[in-house]
Each structure stands twice: as structure tokens, then as C-alpha cells.
C-alpha positions in Angstrom: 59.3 19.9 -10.4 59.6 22.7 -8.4 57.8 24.0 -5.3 58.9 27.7 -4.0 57.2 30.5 -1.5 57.6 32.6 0.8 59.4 30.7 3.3 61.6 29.3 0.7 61.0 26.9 -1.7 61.3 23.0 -2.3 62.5 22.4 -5.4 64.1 19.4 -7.8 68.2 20.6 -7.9 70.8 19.6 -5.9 72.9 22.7 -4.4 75.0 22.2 -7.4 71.9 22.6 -9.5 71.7 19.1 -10.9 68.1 18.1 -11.4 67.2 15.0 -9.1 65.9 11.8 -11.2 62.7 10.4 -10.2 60.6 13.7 -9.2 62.5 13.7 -5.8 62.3 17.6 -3.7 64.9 18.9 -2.2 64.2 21.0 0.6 66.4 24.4 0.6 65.1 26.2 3.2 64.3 24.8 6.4 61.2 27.1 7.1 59.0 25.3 4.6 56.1 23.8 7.2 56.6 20.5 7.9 52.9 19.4 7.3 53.7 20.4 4.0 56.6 18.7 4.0 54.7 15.4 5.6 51.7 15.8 2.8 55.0 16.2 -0.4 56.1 12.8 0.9 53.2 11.3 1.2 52.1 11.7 -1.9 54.6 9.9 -3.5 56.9 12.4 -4.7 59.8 11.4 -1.9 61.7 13.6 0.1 65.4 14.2 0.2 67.9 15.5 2.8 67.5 18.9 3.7 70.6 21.1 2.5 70.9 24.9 2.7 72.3 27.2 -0.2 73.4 30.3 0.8 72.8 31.8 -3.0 69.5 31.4 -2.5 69.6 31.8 1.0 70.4 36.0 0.3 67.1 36.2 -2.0 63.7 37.3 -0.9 61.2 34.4 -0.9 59.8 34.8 -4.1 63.1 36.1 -6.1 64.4 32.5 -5.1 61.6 30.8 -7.0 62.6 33.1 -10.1 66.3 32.6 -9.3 65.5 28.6 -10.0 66.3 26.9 -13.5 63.4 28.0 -16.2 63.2 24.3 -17.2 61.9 23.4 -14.1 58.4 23.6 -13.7 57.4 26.3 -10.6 54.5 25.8 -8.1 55.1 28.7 -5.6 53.5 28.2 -1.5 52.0 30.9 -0.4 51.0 32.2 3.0 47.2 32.7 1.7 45.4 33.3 -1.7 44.7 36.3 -3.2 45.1 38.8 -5.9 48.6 40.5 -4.9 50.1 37.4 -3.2 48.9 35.0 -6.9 50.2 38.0 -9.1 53.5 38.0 -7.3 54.0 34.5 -7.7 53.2 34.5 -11.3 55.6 37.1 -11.8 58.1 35.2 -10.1 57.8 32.2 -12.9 55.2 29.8 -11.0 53.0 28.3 -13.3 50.5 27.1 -10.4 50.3 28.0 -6.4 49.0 26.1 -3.3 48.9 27.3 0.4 51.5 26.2 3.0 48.4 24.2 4.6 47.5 22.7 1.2 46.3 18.8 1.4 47.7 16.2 -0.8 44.5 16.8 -3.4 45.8 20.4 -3.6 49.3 19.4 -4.5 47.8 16.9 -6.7 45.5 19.1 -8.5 48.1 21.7 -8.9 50.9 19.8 -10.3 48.8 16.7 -12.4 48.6 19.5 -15.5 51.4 20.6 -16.4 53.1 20.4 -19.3 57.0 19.6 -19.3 57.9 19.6 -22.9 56.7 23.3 -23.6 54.6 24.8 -25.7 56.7 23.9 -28.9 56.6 20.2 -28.7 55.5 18.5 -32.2 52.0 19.1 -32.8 49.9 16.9 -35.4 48.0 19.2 -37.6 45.0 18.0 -40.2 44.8 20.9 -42.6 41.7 20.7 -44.4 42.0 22.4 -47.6 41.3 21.5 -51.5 43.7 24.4 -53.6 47.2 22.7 -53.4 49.0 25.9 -53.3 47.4 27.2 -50.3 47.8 24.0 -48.3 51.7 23.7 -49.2 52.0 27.7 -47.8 50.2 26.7 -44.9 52.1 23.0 -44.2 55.2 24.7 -45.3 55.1 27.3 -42.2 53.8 24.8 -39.7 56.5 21.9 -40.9 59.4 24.6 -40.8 59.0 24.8 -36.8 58.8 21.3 -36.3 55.0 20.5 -36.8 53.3 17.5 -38.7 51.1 18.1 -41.0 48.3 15.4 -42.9 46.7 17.5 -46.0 42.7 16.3 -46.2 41.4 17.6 -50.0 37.7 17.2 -49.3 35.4 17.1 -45.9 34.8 12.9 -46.6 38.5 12.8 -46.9 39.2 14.7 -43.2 36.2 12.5 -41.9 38.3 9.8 -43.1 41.5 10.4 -41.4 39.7 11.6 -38.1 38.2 7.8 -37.5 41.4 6.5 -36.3 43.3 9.8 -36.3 43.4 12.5 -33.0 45.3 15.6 -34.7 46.3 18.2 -32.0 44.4 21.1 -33.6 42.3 20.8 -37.2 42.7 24.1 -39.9 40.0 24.2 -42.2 38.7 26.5 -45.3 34.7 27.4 -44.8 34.1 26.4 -48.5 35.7 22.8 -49.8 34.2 20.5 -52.6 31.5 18.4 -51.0 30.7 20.6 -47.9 31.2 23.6 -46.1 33.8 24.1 -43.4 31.3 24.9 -40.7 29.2 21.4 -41.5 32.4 19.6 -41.6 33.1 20.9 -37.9 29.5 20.0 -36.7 29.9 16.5 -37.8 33.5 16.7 -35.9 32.0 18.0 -32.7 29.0 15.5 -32.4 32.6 13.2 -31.7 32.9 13.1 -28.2 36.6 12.6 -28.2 37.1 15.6 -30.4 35.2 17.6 -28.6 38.3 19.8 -27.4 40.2 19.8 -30.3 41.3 23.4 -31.8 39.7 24.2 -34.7 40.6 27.0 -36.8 39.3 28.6 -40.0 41.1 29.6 -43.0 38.9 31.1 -45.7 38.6 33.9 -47.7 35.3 34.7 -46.5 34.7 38.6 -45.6 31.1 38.7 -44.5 31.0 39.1 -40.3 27.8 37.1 -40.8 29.2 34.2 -42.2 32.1 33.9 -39.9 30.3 34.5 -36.8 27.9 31.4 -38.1 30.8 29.8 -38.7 32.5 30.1 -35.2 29.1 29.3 -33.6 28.9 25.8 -35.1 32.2 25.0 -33.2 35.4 26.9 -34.5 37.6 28.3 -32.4 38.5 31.1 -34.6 38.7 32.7 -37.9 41.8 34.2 -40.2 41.7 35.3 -43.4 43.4 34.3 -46.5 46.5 34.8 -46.9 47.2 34.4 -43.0 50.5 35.6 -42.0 53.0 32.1 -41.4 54.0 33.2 -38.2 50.6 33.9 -37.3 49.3 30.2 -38.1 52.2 29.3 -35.9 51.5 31.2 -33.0 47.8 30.0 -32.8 48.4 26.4 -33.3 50.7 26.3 -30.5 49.0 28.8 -27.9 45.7 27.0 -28.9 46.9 23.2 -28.2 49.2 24.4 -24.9 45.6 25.8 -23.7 43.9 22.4 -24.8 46.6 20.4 -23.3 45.8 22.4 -20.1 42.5 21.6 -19.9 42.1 18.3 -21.1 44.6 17.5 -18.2 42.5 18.7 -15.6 38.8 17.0 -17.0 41.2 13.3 -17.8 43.0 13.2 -14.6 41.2 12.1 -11.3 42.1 14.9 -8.4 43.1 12.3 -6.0 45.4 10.3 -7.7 46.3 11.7 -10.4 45.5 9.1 -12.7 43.2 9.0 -15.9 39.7 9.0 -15.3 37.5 6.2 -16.6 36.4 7.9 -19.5 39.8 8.9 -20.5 41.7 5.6 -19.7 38.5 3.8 -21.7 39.5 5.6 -24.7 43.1 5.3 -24.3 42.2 1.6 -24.4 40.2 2.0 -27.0 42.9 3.3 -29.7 45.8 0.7 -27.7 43.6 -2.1 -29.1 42.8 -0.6 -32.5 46.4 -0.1 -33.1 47.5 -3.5 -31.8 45.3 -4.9 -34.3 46.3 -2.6 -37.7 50.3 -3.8 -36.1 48.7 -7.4 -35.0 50.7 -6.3 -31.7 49.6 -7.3 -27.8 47.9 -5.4 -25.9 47.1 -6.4 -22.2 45.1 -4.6 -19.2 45.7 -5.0 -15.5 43.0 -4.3 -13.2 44.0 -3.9 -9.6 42.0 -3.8 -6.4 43.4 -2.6 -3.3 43.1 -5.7 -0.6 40.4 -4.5 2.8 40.5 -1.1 1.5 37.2 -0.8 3.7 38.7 -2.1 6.6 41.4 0.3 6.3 39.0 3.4 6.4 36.6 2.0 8.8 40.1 1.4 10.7 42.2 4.5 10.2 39.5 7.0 8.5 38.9 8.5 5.1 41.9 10.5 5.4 44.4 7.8 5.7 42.6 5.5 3.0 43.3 8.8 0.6 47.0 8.3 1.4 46.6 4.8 0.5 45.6 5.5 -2.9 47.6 8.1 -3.3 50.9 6.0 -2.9 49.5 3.1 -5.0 48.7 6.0 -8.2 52.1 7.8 -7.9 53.7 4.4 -8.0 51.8 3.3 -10.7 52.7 6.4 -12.9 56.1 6.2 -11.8 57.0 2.8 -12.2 55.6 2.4 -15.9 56.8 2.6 -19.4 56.1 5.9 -21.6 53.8 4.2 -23.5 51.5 2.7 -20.3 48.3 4.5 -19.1 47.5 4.4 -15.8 43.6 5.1 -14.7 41.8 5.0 -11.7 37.7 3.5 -12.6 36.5 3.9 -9.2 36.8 3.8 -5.9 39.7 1.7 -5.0 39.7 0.0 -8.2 42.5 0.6 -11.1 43.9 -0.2 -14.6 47.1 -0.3 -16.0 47.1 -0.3 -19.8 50.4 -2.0 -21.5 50.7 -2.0 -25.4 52.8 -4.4 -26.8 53.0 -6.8 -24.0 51.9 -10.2 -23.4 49.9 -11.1 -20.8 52.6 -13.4 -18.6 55.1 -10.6 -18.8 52.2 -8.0 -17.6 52.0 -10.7 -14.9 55.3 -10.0 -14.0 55.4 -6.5 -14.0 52.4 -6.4 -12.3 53.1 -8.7 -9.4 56.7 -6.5 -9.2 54.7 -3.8 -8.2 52.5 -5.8 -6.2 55.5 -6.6 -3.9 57.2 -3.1 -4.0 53.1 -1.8 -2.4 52.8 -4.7 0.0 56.5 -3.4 1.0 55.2 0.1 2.2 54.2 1.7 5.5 51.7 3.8 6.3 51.0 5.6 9.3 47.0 5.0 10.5 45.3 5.7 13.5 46.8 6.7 17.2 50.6 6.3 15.3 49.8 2.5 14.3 51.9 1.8 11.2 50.7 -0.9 8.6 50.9 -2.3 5.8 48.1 -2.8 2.3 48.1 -5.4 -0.2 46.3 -5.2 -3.6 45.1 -7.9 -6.0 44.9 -7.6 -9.8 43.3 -9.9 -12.8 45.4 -9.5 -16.6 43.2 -9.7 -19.4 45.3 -10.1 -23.3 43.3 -8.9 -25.8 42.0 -11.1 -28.7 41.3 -10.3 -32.2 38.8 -7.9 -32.3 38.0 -7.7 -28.6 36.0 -5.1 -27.7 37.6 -2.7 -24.7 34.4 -3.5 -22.6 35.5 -7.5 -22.8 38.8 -7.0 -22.0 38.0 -5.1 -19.1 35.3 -7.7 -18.2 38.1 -10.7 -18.4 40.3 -8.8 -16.5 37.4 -8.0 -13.7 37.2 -11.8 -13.5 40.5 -12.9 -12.9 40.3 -10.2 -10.1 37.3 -12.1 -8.6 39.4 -15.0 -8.8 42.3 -13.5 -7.0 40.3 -12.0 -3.8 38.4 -15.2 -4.2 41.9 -17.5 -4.0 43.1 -15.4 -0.5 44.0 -11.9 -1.9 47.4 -10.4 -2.7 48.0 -12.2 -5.8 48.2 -11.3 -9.8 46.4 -13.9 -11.6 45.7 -14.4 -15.9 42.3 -14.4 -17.4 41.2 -17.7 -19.2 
């Protein structure tokens, strides 16, 4: 991660230009404003010893946020907001800006979307399309650049595959055996969770008409046969990037960071269906933050925000790839861990338990203290529904505040 503007930029290299494990920021230049500074730490992301580099050092503000490594992610700091100054931080390579007096919910809301593996990464494609030949052109081109393809013959066969499937982006012809394209992608729509999913058509059709109906029952755009390869390419990737974009700021909560309830819910949702088809675990933390009243009635609203702050970032952090993290409320969250038992989620769990109860935070009049959370682990049993899982999970929570707080205790 990288943070760069006009009074020079924080960013995740060394001096040598080694990137710094564990999203820590180096600060390069010792004009960035130390509220900033204070708000970068407190959220989580760690702060490390200030260093100067005097190849950076000879740049303007802005050419040494271009001069940074382009696999670094860039979120420029400006002095205010507005066409010229955005423009000129775009052109310098940011891909998001805040303002030097930013709070931690700008920061958060700036840097909880963005993509690090590119626009390129392997995308999961359900082409939709009953003449072989065409379909082998079209999973030919997409598999070439790295892309997975699943061929669907028929619209029952697609509606098949989508009821435990979540393709990146769907490619469809308007005419197929048993229904047209456009009915296909009204039935696909009324889907909540594939609401946002790209859908292209690929048809021979000519009439404007027709493809403007087409479009309106939920496509996101229209080619004609026989599309150019590179073409197909280009739009699957530029069309899920954009999807990725936004799905990452409606799943993510702006305070924390974390998976909304909706989102984790669904996450949980597929976790369990899986672990069933693999006859896998799958268990679910939910964790409470201890007082968290008493610490705004105490502190204010401000320093409660810092609280959960710390307790998200360290639950991202400090998690497997294959974990979700969500926040359902208030100062309630979930961690989601496939393919573990509940006593060693117990375990993990409680180590993170101790590493919170281990911070300081700094409340009202300069008081420092310290916040303890509790957390009930629910294992999933055959067939559970997400909603009971959750519901066991609540109740060994209850148990834990109930038994004197602080604690990580099993459901029955």
C-alpha cells in the first residue's frame, strides 16, 4: 500500500525499495501531518521509523508518488479536493485520494476496495451457448489468457450450474434451445447474489430493437457474432475489475473494513454448502467487544470508533486466506473459518483474544486503557442452516458475558 501527496508520501518500501510485510508505512518525508500520521496508526496499518531518501527527496510532491513501484497500490494526500488537484493525482498513478485531515473512515473507505492482483487475475466465465463451434472460439480466446471457462448448452443447464456456482461474468447468445437469452438473464437477476454479475450478449441478432430489449432485461452489453477474441477479452476483464470495484464498496462496512452482514451471511452460506458436498468443518466465531458502552459513555464515540477499528484490522490481518471476517452490528462480529474444527477455532480465537486484551488505547484527558472482547464458536452440523449456526454461536456468547466476560467459549 502506498500513500503519497503533496508533502510527500507514506508509502510500503524500505529506502532500498523492499516492500514491508504486513501492510506496514514507511514515512519518507517528514512533512506528512502528524494527525494523519496518528489516524494511519490507529487504524491498524502500523507505523515504522521515519527515514528520508534523498531520490525522492529531489521530486516534486506528486512525481514522487509516480516515481513509486507500479505494484504498489497509490492513494495520493492532498491539500484539498477538487478537479485539478484529483486530476493531478490520477495522473501521477493514485488509484484513490484522501485529504491530509482525512479521518480513519476516509482512509478506510479509500483503501478497503482495491484490488491487488490486477485486472488480469483468473476470472470464472459461464458461457452460455448451444453451437459447439462457437463456444470453443469463444472458451478458446478467454482460456488462452488465463481464464476459466464452464460451457452451459441450454438456459436449464446455466440455471443449473448458477445454484451453487458464482461465475465472475456470464456470456450468453439471445436465442438458445429452451429460452431466449434475455429470459434466461431475468431469471438470473431476480438472484440477489447475482445481481452484479457482468452479463454479456453474444448473438447474431441485428435488429436495434431486439438488442435494446435485450439490454433492458439486465445485460450489460451486446456484441455481435463473430466478436473479435481480443475484444471478448478486453470486456470480460474491464467489466469484472469494475464489478470487483463496486461490490467492494456495497460488501465492506466503512468503519472497519469488514464484510457487511449481508455479505458475510452469504459467504457463510456457500462455506457450509461446500463443507457439506467435501463433508469438511466449517465453524463461526461470533465476538462481542466487552463494556463497549462504557467505553463511549467513558471516552466518546470517537474513541469507541478506534476501538473497533483495531479489533477489524486485526481480525483481517491475523486470518487465513480462506477466513471472512464481518462486522453484523454494532460492536458485534464474525469470523468465518472453513475447514476447522470448533476446539481449534477456540484456539485461534482466544489467540486473538489475548493479542486485543494486550492493546492500548488512548481515551479521554490522555487516560490509556485497555478492551477485552468475548466470543461464542458454533461447528456446523449436517445440514445446518447458516441462521442456526449463527444462533448457537450467539448463545455461547451469552454464556461467556454471562460467566464474567473475556473468555472464548464452544456451543453445545
Amino acid at each position: 500500500m502506498v500513500l503519497g501527496g503533496m508533502g510527500g508520501p507514506l508509502t510500503a518500501i524500505s529506502e532500498q525499495g523492499e516492500v514491508i510485510d504486513g501492510g506496514g508505512l514507511l514515512v519518507v518525508d517528514p512533512s506528512v501531518p502528524a494527525g494523519l500520521r496518528a489516524i494511519v496508526k490507529a487504524a491498524g496499518f502500523g507505523l515504522a521509523t521515519e527515514a528520508s531518501s534523498a531520490t525522492l527527496a529531489a521530486l516534486a510532491p506528486l512525481e514522487r508518488l509516480a516515481a513509486l513501484p507500479e505494484a504498489l497500490p497509490r492513494i495520493a494526500v492532498l491539500p484539498r479536493l477538487g478537479f485539478e488537484e484529483e486530476l493531478a493525482a490520477r495522473r501521477a498513478g493514485a488509484v484513490a485520494w484522501i485529504t491530509a485531515d482525512a479521518d480513519a473512515s476516509d482512509l478506510v473507505a479509500a483503501t478497503s476496495w482495491i484490488d491487488r492482483s490486477g485486472l488480469t487475475r483468473p476470472r470464472q466465465v459461464l458461457l452460455v451457448e448451444d453451437q459447439m463451434f462457437v463456444a470453443q472460439l469463444v472458451a478458446r480466446a478467454l482460456t488462452q489468457q488465463g481464464h476459466n471457462v464452464t460451457i452451459a448448452g441450454s438456459g436449464a443447464m446455466a440455471f443449473k450450474l448458477l445454484e451453487d456456482g458464482d461465475p465472475d461474468a456470464l456470456i450468453m447468445d439471445l436465442t438458445l434451445p429452451d429460452c431466449d437469452g434475455d429470459e434466461l438473464v431475468t431469471v438470473i437477476r431476480h438472484r440477489g447474489r447475482l445481481a452484479a454479475t457482468p452479463i454479456l450478449y453474444l448473438s447474431g441478432e441485428a435488429d436495434m430493437d431486439r438488442q435494446r430489449a435485450a439490454l433492458m432485461a439486465g445485460g450489460d452489453g451486446f456484441m455481435r457474432k463473430p466478436a473479435p477474441p481480443a475484444e471478448l477479452v478486453r470486456w470480460v476483464e474491464t467489466a469484472t475489475a469494475r464489478r470487483d470495484r463496486l461490490l467492494r464498496h456495497l460488501r465492506h462496512d466503512g468503519l472497519t473494513g469488514l464484510l457487511v452482514n449481508a455479505a458475510f451471511r452469504e459467504l457463510l452460506r456457500r462455506a457450509l454448502a461446500a463443507g457439506q458436498r467435501g463433508a469438511t468443518p466449517v465453524s463461526v466465531a461470533l465476538i462481542d467487544v466487552d463494556r463497549f458502552k462504557h467505553v463511549n459513555d467513558t471516552h466518546g464515540h470517537g474513541v469507541g470508533d478506534q476501538v473497533l477499528r483495531r479489533l477489524g484490522r486485526m481480525l483481517r490481518t491475523d486470518r487465513r486466506a480462506t477466513d471472512a471476517v464481518g462486522r453484523l452490528g454494532g460492536e458485534e462480529m464474525a469470523l468465518l473459518l472453513p475447514g476447522t474444527e470448533a476446539s481449534h477455532a477456540q484456539t485461534v480465537v482466544d489467540g486473538l483474544r489475548q493479542r486485543f486484551r494486550a492493546e492500548r488505547f488512548i481515551g479521554a484527558e490522555g487516560v490509556q486503557f485497555s478492551v477485552s472482547f468475548s466470543a461464542g464458536i458454533a461447528e456446523a452440523r449436517p445440514m445446518e442452516s447458516g441462521d442456526a449456526v449463527l444462533h448457537r454461536a450467539d448463545e455461547a456468547l451469552y454464556r461467556a458475558k454471562r460467566d464474567g466476560r473475556d473468555r472464548v467459549l464452544l456451543a453445545h
